[in-house]
C-alpha positions, -999 to 999 in steps of 0.1 A, spaced: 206 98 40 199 60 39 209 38 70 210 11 78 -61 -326 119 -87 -347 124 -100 -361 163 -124 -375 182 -144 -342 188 -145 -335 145 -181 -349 154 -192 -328 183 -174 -296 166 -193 -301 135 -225 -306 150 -215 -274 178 -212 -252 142 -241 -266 126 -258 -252 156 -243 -219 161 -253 -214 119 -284 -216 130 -289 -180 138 -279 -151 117 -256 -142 138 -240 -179 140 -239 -179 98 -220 -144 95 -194 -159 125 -192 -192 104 -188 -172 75 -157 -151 87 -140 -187 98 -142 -199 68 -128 -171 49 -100 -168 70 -96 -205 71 -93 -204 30 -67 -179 33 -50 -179 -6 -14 -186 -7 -2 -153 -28 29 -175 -41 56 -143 -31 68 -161 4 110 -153 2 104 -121 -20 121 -94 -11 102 -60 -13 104 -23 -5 81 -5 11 86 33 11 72 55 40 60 27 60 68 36 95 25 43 100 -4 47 83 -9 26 48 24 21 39 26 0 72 2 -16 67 13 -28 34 43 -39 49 27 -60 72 4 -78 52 36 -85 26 54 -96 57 25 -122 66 29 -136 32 68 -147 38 80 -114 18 111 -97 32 104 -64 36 126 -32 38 111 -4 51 117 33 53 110 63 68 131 100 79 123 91 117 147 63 125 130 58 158 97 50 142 105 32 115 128 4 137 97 2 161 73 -7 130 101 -31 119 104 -45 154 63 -50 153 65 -69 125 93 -89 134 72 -99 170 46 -112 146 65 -139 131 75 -114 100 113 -105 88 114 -68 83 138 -44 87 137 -1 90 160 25 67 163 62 74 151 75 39 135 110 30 118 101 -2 110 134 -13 147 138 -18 151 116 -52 188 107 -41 169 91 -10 145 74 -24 163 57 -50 197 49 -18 166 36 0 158 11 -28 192 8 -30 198 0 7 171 -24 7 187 -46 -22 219 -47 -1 207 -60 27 180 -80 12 197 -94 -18 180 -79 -42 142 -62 -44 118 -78 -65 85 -59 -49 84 -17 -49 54 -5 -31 57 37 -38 41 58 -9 46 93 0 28 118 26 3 142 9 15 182 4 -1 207 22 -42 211 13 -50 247 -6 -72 255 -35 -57 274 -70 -61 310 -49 -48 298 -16 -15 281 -32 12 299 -45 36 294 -74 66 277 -54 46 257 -38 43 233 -65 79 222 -65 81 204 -35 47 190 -37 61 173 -74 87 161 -55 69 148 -32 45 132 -50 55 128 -85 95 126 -85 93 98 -55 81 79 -74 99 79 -105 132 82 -81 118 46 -67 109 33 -99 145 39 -118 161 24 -87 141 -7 -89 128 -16 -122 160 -21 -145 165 -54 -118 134 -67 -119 133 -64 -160 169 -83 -156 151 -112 -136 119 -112 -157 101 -107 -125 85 -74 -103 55 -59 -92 51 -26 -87 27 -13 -65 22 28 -59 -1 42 -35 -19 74 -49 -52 86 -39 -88 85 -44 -79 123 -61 -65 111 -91 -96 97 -99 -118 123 -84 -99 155 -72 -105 171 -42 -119 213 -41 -88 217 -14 -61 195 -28 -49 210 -58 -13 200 -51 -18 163 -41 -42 162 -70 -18 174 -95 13 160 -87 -5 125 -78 -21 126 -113 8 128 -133 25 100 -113 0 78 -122 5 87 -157 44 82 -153 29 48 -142 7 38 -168 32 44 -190 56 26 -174 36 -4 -169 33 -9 -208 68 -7 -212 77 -32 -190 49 -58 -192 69 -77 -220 93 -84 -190 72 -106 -161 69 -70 -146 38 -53 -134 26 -18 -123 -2 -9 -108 -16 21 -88 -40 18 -54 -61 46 -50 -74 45 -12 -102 66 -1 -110 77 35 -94 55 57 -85 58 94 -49 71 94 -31 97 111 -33 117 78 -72 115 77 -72 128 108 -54 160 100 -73 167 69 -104 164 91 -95 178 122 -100 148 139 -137 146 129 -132 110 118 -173 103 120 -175 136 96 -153 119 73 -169 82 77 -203 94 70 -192 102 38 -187 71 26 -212 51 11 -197 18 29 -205 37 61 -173 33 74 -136 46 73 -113 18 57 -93 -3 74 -57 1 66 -53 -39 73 -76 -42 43 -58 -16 23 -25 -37 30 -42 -68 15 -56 -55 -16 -13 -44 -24 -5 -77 -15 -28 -92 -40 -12 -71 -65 16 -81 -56 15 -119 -58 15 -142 -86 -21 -145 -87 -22 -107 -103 -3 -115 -129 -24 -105 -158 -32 -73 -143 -10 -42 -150 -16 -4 -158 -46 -8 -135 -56 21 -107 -74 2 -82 -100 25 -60 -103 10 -24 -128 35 -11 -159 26 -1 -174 29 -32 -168 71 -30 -155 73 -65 -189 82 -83 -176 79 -121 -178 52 -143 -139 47 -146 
């Protein structure tokens, strides 16, 4: 069920910097002001977008980087508690979010959710797909029925999303779509065999999808993430997080902040051109060529 400039010190700063970029530590401080001081202006501020199981984790924090771009954001999740306290945290940070009650492995959920969203939003012009992962098992350890839910889960979410949300955005001659996979699709996992087969033929719902709809000022992309530090990991893992880090040829587990602003980019006008992409933000785990 869905619920509801300039001054007299420009000189003395200048030289202060120049000083500080002396060092190596000073250029690599200098270097991270600048960046964030060049922050690009997506061009989505006053979207509207819908963010499915976003109360933690990386669907949060795609919500919250949409959010710091001016987007509206809906989000959802079957806790009602959590999903108003991640909508209250981005509201204290300046942002204009708001929680739904939605259970998107039911398709009449996911698609009220999207539905919800465009009622109190006034319409939805950004999807951002997400789901939990099915339980982890290999082809003996897995039985028969256990497929079902996991292609509900994983597969029919997002195609429950998508039919809720596109038609509009065809109408308006603009959308992005943005689903969150995994680093599986590209790669699968020994002891995921549901997540890797339901995820894969999402993405393939998606490609397809994508080259229907380009004609329209609508775009669909997938982001695969890899190891990063969620709640999720940590269960796959058993909370060996520095197991799981030292896989990664980064050397670190990603930052879901980071995550969040690779969707946003997707997102925004800038990303335009690029549709029927699956985007690996891992590290650089994925070993293949594609």
């Amino acid at each position: 069920m869905v619920g509801a400039s300039g001054s007299s010190n420009d000189s003395v700063n200048a030289s202060s910097v120049m000083s500080r970029a002396a060092t190596p530590a000073g250029r690599a401080k200098t270097q991270r002001c600048a960046v964030r001081c060049a922050a690009m202006d997506l061009g989505i501020a006053g979207r509207r977008a819908a963010v499915a199981a976003s109360s933690s984790g990386l669907g949060l924090a795609c919500a919250r980087a949409l959010a710091a771009e001016g987007v509206r954001v809906a989000l959802c999740s079957r806790d009602a508690g959590r999903v108003e306290a991640a909508a209250a945290g981005i509201r204290q940070d300046g942002g204009d979010a708001m929680g739904l009650v939605a259970d998107v492995s039911a398709t009449e959920d996911a698609a009220g959710f999207v539905e919800a969203a465009a009622a109190a939003l006034g319409g939805v012009d950004i999807l951002v797909t997400n789901a939990g992962g099915p339980p982890a098992g290999t082809f003996a350890s897995t039985d028969l029925d256990a497929y079902l839910p996991a292609l509900r889960l994983n597969l029919l979410s997002t195609v429950a999303l998508c039919s809720a949300a596109v038609p509009a955005m065809v109408a308006a001659g603009w959308g992005r779509v943005v689903a969150i996979t995994s680093g599986t699709v590209r790669q699968p996992a020994p002891d995921l065999i549901l997540s890797n087969t339901a995820r894969a033929g999402a993405t393939g719902f998606l490609k397809t999808l994508a080259t229907e709809v380009a004609p329209h000022g609508v775009t669909v992309n997938s982001v695969q993430p890899g190891l990063h530090a969620t709640d999720r990991l940590a269960q796959l893992y058993g909370g060996d997080l520095a197991g799981a880090a030292a896989r990664v040829p980064a050397g670190a587990l990603g930052d879901p902040a980071d995550f969040g602003a690779a969707v946003a980019f997707l997102c925004s006008e800038h990303a335009r051109f690029i549709t029927g992409a699956a985007l690996p933000v891992d590290g650089g785990a994925a070993k293949g060529l594609q």
